[in-house]
ChimeraX commands (.cxc) that place a marker at each C-alpha (Angstrom):
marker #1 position -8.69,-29.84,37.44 radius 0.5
marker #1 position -7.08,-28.33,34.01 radius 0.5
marker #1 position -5.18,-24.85,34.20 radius 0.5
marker #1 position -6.57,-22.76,31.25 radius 0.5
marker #1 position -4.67,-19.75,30.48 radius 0.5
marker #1 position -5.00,-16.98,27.85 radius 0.5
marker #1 position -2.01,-15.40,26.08 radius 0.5
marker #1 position -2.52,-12.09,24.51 radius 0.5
marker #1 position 0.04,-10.83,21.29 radius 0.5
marker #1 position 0.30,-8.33,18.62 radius 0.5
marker #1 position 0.96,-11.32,15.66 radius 0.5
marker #1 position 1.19,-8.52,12.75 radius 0.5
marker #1 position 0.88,-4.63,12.35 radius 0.5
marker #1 position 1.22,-3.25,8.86 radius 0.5
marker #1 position 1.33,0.18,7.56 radius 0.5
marker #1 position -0.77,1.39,4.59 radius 0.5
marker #1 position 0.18,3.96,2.08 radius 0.5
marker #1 position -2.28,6.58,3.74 radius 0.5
marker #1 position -1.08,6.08,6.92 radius 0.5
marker #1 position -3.62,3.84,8.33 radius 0.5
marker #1 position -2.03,0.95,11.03 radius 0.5
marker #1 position -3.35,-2.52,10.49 radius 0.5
marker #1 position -3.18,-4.76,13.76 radius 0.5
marker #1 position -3.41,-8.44,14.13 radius 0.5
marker #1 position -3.48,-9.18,17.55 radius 0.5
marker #1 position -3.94,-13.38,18.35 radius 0.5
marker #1 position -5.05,-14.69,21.49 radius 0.5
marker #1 position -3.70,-18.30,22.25 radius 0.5
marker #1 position -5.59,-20.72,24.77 radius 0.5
marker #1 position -3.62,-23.29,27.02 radius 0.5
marker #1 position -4.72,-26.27,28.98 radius 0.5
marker #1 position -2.27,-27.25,31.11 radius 0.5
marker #1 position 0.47,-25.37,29.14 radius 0.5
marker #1 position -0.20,-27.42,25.68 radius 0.5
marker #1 position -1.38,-25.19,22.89 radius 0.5
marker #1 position -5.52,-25.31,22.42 radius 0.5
marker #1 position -6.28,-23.06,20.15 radius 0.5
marker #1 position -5.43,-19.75,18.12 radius 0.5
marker #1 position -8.09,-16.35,17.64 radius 0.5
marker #1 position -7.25,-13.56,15.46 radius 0.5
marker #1 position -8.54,-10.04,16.20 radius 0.5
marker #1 position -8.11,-7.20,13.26 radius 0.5
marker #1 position -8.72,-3.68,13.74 radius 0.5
marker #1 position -7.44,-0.78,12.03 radius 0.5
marker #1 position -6.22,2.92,13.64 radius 0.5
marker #1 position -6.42,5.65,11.23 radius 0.5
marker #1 position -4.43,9.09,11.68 radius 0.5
marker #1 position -5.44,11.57,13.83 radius 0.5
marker #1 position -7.60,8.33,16.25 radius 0.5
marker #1 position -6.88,8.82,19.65 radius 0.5
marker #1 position -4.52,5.49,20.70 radius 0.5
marker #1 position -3.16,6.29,23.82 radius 0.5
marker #1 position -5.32,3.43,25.79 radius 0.5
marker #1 position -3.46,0.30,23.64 radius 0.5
marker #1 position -0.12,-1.22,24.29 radius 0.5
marker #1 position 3.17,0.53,24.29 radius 0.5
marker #1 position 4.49,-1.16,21.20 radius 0.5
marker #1 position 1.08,-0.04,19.20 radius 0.5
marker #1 position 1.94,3.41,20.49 radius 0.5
marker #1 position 5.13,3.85,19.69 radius 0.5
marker #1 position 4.27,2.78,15.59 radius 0.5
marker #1 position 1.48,5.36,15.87 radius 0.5
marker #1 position 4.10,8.35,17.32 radius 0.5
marker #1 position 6.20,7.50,14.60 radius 0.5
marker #1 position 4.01,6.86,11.86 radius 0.5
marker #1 position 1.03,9.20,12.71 radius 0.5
marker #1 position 3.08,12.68,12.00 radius 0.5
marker #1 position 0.84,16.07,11.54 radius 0.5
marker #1 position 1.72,15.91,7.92 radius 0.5
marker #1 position 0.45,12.29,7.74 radius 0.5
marker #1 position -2.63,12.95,9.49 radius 0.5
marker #1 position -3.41,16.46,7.24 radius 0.5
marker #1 position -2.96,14.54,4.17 radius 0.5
marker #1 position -4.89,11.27,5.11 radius 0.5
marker #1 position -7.58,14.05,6.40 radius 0.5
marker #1 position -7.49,15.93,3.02 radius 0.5
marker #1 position -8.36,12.68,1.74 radius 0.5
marker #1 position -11.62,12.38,2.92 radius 0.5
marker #1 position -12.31,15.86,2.35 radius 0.5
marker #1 position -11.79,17.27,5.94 radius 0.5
marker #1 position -10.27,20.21,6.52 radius 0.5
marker #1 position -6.97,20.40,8.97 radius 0.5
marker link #1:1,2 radius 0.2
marker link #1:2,3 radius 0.2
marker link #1:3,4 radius 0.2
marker link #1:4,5 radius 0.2
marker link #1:5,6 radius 0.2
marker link #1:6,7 radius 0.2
marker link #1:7,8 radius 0.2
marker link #1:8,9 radius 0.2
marker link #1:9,10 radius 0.2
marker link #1:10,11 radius 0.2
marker link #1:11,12 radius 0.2
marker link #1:12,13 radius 0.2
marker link #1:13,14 radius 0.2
marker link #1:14,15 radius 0.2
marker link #1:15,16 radius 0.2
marker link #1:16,17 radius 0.2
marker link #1:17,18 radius 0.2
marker link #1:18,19 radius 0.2
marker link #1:19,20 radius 0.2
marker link #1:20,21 radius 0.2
marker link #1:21,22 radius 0.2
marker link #1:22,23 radius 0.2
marker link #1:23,24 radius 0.2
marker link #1:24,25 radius 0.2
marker link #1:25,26 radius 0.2
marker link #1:26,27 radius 0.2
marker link #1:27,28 radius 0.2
marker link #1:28,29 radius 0.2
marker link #1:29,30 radius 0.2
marker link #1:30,31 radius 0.2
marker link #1:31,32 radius 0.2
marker link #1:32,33 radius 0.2
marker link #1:33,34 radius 0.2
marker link #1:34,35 radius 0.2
marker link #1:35,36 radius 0.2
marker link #1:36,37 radius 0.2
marker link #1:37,38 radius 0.2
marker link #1:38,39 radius 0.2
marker link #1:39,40 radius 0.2
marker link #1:40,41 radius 0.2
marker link #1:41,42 radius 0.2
marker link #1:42,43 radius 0.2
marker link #1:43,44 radius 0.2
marker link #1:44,45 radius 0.2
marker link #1:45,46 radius 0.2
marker link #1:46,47 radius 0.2
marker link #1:47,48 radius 0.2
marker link #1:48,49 radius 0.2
marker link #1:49,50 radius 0.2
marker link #1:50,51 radius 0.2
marker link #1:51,52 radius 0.2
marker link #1:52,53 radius 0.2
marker link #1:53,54 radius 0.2
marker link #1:54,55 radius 0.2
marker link #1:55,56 radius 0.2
marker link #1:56,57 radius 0.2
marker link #1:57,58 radius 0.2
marker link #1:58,59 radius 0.2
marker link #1:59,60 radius 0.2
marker link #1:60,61 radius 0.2
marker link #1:61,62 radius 0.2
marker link #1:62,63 radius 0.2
marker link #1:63,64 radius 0.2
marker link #1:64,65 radius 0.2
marker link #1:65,66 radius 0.2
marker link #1:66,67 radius 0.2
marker link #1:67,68 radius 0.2
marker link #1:68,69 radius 0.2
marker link #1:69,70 radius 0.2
marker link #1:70,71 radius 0.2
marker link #1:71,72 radius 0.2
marker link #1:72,73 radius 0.2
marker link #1:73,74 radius 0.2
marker link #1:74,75 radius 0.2
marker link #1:75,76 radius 0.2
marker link #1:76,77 radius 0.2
marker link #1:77,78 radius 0.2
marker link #1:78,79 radius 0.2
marker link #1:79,80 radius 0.2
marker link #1:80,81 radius 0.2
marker link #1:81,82 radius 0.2
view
């Protein structure tokens, strides 16, 4: 019987101007250790959005990237107060 296996990565993170964190993460099937196939998942974290439930690598770009003046000003942005 074939041995599927699924592989989880972060393929590409970006940062925008305002702040906001762009992740690519793929997800790569096996059979029987030979590549199958390739899936891309995109989502986007915005300053200020709660992150502490992804990877350590995602979190680490948001501590360093997501400062109080980065979040105030992307928040000014879209009108909001604070």
């Amino acid at each position: 019987m074939p041995e599927y296996t699924e592989e989880k990565i972060i393929g590409h993170r970006d940062v925008l101007p305002d702040g906001q964190i762009q992740i690519r993460e793929d997800t790569i099937i096996r059979k029987d250790g030979e590549f199958l196939s390739k899936s891309y998942h995109r989502y986007v974290l915005c300053p200020g959005q709660d992150y502490s439930m992804l990877e350590e690598s995602i979190q680490r770009i948001c501590r360093m990237e997501h400062t109080p003046e980065v979040i105030a000003a992307y928040r000014a942005g879209l009108g909001l107060e604070g």
